[in-house]
C-alpha positions as CSV (number, residue, x, y, z in Angstrom):
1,X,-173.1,-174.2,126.7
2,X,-174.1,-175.6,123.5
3,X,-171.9,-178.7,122.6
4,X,-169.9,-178.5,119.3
5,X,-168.1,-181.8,117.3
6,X,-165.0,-181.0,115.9
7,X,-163.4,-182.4,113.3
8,X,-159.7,-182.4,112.1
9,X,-159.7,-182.2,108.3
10,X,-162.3,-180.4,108.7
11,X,-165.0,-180.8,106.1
12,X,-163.3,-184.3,104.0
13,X,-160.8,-186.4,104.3
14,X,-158.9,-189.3,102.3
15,X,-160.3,-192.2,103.5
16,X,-156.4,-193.6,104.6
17,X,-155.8,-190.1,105.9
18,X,-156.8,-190.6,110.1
19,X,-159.4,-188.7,111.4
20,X,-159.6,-186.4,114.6
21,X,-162.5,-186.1,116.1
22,X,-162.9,-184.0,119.5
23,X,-166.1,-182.7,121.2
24,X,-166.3,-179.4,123.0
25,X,-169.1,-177.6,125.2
26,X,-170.3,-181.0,127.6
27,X,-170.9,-180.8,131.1
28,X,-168.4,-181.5,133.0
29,X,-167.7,-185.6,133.2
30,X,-170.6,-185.7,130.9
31,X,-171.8,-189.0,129.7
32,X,-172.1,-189.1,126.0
33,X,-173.2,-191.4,124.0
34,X,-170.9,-190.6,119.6
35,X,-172.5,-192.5,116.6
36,X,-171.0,-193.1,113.0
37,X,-173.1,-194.1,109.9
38,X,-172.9,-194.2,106.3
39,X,-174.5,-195.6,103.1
40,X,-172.5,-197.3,100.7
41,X,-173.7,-196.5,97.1
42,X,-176.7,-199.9,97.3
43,X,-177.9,-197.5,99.7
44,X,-176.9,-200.1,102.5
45,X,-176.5,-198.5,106.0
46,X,-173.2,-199.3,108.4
47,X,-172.9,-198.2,111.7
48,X,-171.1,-197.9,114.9
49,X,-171.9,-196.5,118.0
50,X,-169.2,-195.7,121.7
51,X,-170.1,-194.5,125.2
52,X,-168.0,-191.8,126.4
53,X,-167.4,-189.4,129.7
54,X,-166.1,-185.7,129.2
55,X,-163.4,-184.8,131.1
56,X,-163.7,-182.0,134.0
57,X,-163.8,-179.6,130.9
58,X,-166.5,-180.7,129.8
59,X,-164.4,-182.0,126.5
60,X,-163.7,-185.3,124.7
61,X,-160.9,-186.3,122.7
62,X,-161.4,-189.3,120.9
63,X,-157.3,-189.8,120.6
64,X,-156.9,-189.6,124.5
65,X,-160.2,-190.5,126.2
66,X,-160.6,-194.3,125.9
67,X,-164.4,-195.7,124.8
68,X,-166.3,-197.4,127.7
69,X,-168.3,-200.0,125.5
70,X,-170.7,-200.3,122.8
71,X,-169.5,-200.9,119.2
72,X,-166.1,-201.4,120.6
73,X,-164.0,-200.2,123.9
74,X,-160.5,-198.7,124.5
75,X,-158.8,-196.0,123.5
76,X,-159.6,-195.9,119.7
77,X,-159.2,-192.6,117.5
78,X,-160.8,-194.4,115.1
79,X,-162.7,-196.5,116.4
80,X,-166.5,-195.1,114.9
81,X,-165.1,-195.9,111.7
82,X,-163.4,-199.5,111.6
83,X,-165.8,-200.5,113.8
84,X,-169.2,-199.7,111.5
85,X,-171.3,-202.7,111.2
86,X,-173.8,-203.1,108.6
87,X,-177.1,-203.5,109.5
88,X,-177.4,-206.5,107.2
89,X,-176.0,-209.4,107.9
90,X,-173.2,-210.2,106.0
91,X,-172.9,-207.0,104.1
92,X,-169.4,-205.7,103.2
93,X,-168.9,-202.4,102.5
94,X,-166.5,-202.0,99.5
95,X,-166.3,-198.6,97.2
96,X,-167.4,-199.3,93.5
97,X,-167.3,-195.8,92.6
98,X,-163.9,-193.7,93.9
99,X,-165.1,-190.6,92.4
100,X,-167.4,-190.1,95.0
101,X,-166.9,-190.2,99.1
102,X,-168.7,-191.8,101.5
103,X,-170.5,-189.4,103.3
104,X,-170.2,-189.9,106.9
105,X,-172.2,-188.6,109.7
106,X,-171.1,-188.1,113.3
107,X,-173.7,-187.3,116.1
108,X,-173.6,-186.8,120.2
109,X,-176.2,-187.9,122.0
110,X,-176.8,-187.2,125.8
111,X,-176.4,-190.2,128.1
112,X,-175.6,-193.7,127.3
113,X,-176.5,-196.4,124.8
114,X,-179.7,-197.8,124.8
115,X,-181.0,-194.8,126.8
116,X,-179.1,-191.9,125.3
117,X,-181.5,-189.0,125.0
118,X,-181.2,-185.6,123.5
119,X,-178.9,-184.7,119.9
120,X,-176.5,-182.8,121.6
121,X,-174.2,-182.2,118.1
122,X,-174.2,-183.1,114.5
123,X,-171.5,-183.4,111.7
124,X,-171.2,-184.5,108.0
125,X,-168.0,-185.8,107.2
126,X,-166.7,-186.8,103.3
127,X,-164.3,-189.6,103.2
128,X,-162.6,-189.3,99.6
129,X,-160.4,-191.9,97.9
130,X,-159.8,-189.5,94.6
131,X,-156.7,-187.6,96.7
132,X,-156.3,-184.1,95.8
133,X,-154.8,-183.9,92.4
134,X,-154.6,-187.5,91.2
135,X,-155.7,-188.4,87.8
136,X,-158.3,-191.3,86.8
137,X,-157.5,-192.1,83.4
138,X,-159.6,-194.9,81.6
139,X,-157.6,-197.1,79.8
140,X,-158.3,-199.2,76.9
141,X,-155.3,-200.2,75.5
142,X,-155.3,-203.8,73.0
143,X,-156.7,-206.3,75.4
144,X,-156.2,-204.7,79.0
145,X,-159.2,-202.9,80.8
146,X,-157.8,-201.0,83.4
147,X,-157.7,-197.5,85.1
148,X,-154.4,-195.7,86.0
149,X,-154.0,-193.6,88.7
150,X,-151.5,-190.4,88.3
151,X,-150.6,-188.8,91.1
152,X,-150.3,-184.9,90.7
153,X,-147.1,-183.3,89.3
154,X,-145.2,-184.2,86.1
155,X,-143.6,-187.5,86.9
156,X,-142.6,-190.2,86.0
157,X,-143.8,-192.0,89.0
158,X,-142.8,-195.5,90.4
159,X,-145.4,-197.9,88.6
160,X,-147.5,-200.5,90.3
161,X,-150.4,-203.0,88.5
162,X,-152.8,-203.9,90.9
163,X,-154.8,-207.3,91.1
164,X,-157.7,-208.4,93.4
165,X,-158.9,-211.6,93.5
166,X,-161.5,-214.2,92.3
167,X,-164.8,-211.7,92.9
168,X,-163.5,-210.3,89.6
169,X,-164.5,-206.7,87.9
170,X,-162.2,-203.7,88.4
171,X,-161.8,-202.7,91.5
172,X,-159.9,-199.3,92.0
173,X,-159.7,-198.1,95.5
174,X,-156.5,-199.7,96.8
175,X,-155.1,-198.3,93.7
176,X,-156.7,-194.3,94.2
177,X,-155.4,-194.4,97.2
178,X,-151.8,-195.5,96.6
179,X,-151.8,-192.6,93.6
180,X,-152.1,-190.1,96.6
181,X,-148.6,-191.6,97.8
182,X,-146.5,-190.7,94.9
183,X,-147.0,-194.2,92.5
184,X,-148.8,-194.6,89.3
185,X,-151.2,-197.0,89.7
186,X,-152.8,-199.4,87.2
187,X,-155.6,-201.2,88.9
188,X,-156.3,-203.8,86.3
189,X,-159.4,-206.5,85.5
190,X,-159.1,-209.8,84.1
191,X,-162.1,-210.8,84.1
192,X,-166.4,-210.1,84.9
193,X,-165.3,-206.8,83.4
194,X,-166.8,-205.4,80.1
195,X,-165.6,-207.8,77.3
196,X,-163.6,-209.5,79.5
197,X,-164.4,-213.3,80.0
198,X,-167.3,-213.9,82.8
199,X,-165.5,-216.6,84.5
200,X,-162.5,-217.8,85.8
201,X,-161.6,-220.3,83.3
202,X,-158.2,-220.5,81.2
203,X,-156.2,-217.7,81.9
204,X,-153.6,-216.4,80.0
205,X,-150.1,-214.5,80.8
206,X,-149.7,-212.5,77.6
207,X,-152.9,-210.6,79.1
208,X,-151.2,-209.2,81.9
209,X,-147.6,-208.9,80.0
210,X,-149.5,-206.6,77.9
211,X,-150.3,-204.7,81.2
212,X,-147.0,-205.0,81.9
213,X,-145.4,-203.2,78.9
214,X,-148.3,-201.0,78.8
215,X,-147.0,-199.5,82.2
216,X,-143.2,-199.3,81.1
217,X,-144.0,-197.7,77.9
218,X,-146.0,-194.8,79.8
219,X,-144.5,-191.6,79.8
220,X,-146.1,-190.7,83.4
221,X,-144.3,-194.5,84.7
222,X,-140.8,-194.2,85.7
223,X,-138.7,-197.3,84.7
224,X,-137.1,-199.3,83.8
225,X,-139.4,-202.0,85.9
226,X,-142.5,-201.8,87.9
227,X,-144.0,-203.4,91.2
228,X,-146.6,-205.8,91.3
229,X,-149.6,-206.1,94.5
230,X,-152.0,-208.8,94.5
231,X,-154.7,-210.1,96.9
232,X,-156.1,-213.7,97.0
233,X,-155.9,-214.9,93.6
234,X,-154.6,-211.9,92.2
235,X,-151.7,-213.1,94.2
236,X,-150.7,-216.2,92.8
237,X,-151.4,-214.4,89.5
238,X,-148.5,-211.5,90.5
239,X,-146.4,-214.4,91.8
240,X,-146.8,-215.9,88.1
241,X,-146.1,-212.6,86.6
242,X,-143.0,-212.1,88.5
243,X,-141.6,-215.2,87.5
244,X,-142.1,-215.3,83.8
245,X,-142.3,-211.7,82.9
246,X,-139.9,-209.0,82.0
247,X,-139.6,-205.9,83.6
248,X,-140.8,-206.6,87.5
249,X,-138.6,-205.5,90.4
250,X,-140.8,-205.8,93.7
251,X,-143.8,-208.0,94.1
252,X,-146.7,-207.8,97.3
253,X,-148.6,-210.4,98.3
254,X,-151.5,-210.0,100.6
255,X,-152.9,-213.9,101.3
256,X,-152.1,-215.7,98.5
257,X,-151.1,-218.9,97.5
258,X,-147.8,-220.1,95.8
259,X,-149.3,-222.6,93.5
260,X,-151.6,-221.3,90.3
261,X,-155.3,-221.6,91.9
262,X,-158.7,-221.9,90.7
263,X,-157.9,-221.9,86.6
264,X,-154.9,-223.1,84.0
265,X,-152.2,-220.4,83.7
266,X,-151.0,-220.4,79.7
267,X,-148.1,-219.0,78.8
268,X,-146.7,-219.0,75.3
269,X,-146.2,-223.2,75.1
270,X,-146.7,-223.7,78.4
271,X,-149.4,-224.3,80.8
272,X,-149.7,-224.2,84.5
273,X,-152.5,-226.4,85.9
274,X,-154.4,-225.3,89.0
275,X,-153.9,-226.6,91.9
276,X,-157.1,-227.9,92.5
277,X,-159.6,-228.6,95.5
278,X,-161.7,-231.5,97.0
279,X,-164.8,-229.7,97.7
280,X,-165.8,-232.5,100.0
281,X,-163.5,-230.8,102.2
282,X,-165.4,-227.9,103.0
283,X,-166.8,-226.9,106.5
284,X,-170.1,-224.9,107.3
285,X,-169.6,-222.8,111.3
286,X,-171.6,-222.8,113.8
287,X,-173.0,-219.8,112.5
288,X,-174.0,-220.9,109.0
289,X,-170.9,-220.0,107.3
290,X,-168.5,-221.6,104.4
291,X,-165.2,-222.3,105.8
292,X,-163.1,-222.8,102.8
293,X,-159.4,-223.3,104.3
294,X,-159.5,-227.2,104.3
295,X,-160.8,-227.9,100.4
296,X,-157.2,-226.7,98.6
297,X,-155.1,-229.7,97.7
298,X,-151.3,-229.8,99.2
299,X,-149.1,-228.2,96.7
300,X,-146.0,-230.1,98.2
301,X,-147.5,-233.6,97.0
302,X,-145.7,-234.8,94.4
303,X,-148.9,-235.1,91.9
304,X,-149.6,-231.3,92.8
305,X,-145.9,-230.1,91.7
306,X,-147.1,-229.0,88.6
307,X,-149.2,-226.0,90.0
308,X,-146.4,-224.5,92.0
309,X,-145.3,-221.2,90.8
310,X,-141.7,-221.3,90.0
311,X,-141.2,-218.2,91.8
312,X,-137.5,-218.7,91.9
313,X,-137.3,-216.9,88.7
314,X,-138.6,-214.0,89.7
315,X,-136.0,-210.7,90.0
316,X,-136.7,-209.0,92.6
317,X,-138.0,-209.4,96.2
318,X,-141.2,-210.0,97.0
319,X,-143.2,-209.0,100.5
320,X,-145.9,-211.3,102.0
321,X,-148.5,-209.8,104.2
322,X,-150.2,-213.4,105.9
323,X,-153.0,-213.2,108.2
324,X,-153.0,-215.3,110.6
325,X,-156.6,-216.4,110.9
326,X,-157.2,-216.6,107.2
327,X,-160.1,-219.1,106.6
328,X,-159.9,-218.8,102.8
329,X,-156.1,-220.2,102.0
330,X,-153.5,-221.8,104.4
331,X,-151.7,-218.4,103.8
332,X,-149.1,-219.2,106.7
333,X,-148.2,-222.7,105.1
334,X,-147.9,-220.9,101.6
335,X,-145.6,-218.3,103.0
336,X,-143.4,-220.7,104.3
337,X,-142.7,-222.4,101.2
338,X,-142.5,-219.5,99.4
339,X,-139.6,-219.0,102.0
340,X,-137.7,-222.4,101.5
341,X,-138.2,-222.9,97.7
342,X,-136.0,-219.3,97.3
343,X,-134.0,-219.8,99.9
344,X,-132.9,-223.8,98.1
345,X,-132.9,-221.7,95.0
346,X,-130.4,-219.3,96.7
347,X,-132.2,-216.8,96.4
348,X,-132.8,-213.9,99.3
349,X,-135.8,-214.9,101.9
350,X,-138.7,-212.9,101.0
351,X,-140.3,-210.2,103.8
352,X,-143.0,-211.7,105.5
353,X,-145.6,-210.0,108.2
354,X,-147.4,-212.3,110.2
355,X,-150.6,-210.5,111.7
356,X,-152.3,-212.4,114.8
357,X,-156.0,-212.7,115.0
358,X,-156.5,-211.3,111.1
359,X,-158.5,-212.9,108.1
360,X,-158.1,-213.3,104.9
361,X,-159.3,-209.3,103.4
362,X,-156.5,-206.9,104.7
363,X,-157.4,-203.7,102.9
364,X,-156.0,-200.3,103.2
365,X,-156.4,-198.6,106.8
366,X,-160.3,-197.8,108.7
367,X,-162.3,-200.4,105.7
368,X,-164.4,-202.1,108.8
369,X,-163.1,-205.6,108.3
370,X,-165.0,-208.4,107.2
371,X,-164.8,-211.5,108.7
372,X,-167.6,-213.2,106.9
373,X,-169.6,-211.9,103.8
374,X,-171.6,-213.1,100.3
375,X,-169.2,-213.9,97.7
376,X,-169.3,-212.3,94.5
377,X,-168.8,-215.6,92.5
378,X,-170.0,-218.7,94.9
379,X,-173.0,-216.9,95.9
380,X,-173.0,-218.5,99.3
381,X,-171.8,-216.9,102.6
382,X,-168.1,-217.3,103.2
383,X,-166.2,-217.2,106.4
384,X,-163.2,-215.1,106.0
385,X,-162.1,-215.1,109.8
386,X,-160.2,-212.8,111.9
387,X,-161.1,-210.6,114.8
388,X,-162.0,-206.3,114.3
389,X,-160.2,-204.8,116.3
390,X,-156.9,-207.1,115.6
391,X,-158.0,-207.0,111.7
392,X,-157.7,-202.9,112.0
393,X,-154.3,-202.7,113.3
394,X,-152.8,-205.1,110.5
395,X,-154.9,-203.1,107.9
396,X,-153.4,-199.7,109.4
397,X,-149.5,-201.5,109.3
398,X,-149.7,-203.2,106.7
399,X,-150.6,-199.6,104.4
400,X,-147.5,-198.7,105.6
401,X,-145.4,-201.8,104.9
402,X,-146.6,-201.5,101.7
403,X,-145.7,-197.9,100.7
404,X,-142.2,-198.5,102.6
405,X,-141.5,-201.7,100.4
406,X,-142.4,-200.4,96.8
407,X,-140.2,-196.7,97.7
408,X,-137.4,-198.5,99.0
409,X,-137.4,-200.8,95.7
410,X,-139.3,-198.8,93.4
411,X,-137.8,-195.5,93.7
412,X,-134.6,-196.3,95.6
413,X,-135.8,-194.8,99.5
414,X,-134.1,-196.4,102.0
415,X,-136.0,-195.4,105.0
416,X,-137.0,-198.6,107.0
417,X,-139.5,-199.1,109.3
418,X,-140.1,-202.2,111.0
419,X,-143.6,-203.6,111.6
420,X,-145.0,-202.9,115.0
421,X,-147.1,-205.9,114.8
């Protein structure tokens, strides 16, 4: 019998989409050893690797047959990709480039892991985050650099902008892939980015208004208002947005802080000072890592007032999505008085999801999480915390938290579905 790996999409796949992969043509309670590798576009290698045992068939399905060690163990149908490691320390594998896939190749190998013999089956995979029919448009409108993402069809499609945080430059996958759920989605830059400035220094709101009205004037963007979803700083920066800007019904947070971090906010005559941070503060792990949690001042002291984001203001509702392990902001404690300041305001709580054992980068679905990695803009390695396999369920719910919240208040879907977390 000649073994044969079997993959459902066959061929590619979007990289939210899950992936089924089954093995056919073993032995009988076979012991197999299933590696996963890829290259992101540095050329940088990732990896994982499981030890598994056929059934009396002689076949292997990842979604029923549990993993009996290596890069992780347990019944996970996705395990060989969340669990890729990069063979650098303290690489991260991020997509610059959406128009291409990552590549991904499967292989069996007799026996287990370190003494696994023979290539018993091989398999490319392409892992896509252009979905079928959605439109990259470059856009270069006044002061905003940005790419919209158009879903197929004629529209108009529920709008979302789209902010990351303070490694800067444009980053486009959350937003590609979102597209391929029905939105138009503007993933936008503010700064290391073309003639953008190089550094965070005084940031201004009329910047990302323009973004705004740039969105609601689009023929392909249904209004009369659009969603916001920020990460880190691009948090506090939607949180801003929501609160002095026009035109902003539903607002995601993903780890962010309710005070304006990092740089002065301006805004027409007025200017919201950052919140500031006693460097002295900072912590270095056991394994060599920056452990930035402890250096952010306390926005609830009185002489930190001034940087809290009047969030009050804002229209509509917002979500937070708060790992629990977060080592770069106190993400819990900024949830929370997100919570009370609306709810003295009497205003309607905000959703929150709390996910155990997760750090502070919750991107979409199968990224293999980082819990540590270089920063972009410190240069130094930064502890971000949270555990892999824990960090891969909240990425997997919270992509669906996400969708449900902007359809329910973006295009008027009332399906619910609570968080399994």
């Amino acid at each position: 019998m000649v073994a044969k790996l079997i993959l459902e999409p066959a061929g590619r796949s979007c990289w939210d989409e899950p992936l089924h992969i089954t093995v056919q043509g073993l032995a009988p309670r076979q012991q197999v050893t299933l590696r996963a590798s890829l290259r992101d576009e540095k050329g940088a290698l990732f990896r994982a690797h499981a030890r598994y045992r056929a059934d009396a068939r002689g076949e292997l399905d990842l979604a029923r047959t549990p993993a009996l060690g290596g890069s992780f163990a347990g019944l996970e149908p996705m395990g060989l990709i969340w669990a890729m490691k990069p063979d650098k320390p303290l690489g991260r594998l991020v997509k610059r480039d959406v128009q291409t896939p990552f590549v991904v190749e499967l292989e069996v190998l007799d026996g287990h892991e370190p003494d696994a013999g023979r290539l018993l089956a091989r398999a490319l995979h392409e892992r896509h985050f252009l979905p079928p029919g959605v439109r990259r448009v470059r856009v270069r409108a006044g002061q905003v650099r940005a790419t919209l993402f158009l879903p197929p069809g004629e529209g108009p499609f529920p709008g979302i902008i789209d902010l990351f945080g303070s490694g800067g430059g444009l980053c486009e996958y959350r937003a590609s892939l979102l597209a391929g759920h029905g939105f138009a989605v503007l993933a936008l830059a503010y700064f290391r980015f073309e003639d953008l400035p190089e550094y965070l220094s005084d940031m201004r709101l009329e910047y990302f208004e323009e973004a705004v009205d740039f969105m609601l004037q689009h023929p392909k963007v249904k209004g009369p208002n659009v969603g916001l979803l920020g990460f880190s700083k691009g948090g506090d920066l939607c949180l801003s947005m929501a609160s002095f800007l026009k035109g902003i019904t539903a607002t995601v947070l993903i780890n962010a802080c309710v005070a304006n971090t990092i740089a002065p906010l301006h805004y027409k005559d007025m200017i919201i000072p950052d919140l500031g941070n006693e460097l002295s503060n900072k912590k270095i792990t056991e394994s060599g890592l920056l452990n930035l949690v402890d250096i952010w001042k306390n926005p609830l002291e009185e002489h930190n007032h001034r940087s809290l984001i009047p969030l009050e203001k804002a229209q509509g509702p917002f979500l937070f999505i708060v790992g629990l392990d977060d080592h770069n902001w106190k993400s819990e404690f900024y949830a929370h008085i997100a919570s009370e300041r609306l709810q003295a305001h009497g205003k309607n709580k905000p959703q929150i999801i709390f996910y155990p054992k997760t750090g502070h980068c919750i991107d979409p679905p199968y990224f293999p999480p980082s819990t540590a990695s270089v920063h972009a803009i410190l240069g130094e390695a930064v502890f971000y915390g949270g555990e892999p396999r824990a960090h891969s369920r909240a990425q997997e719910d919270a992509w669906q938290q996400i969708q449900i919240f902007f359809q329910k208040y973006l295009n008027g879907k009332k399906s619910v579905q609570h968080s399994k977390i």
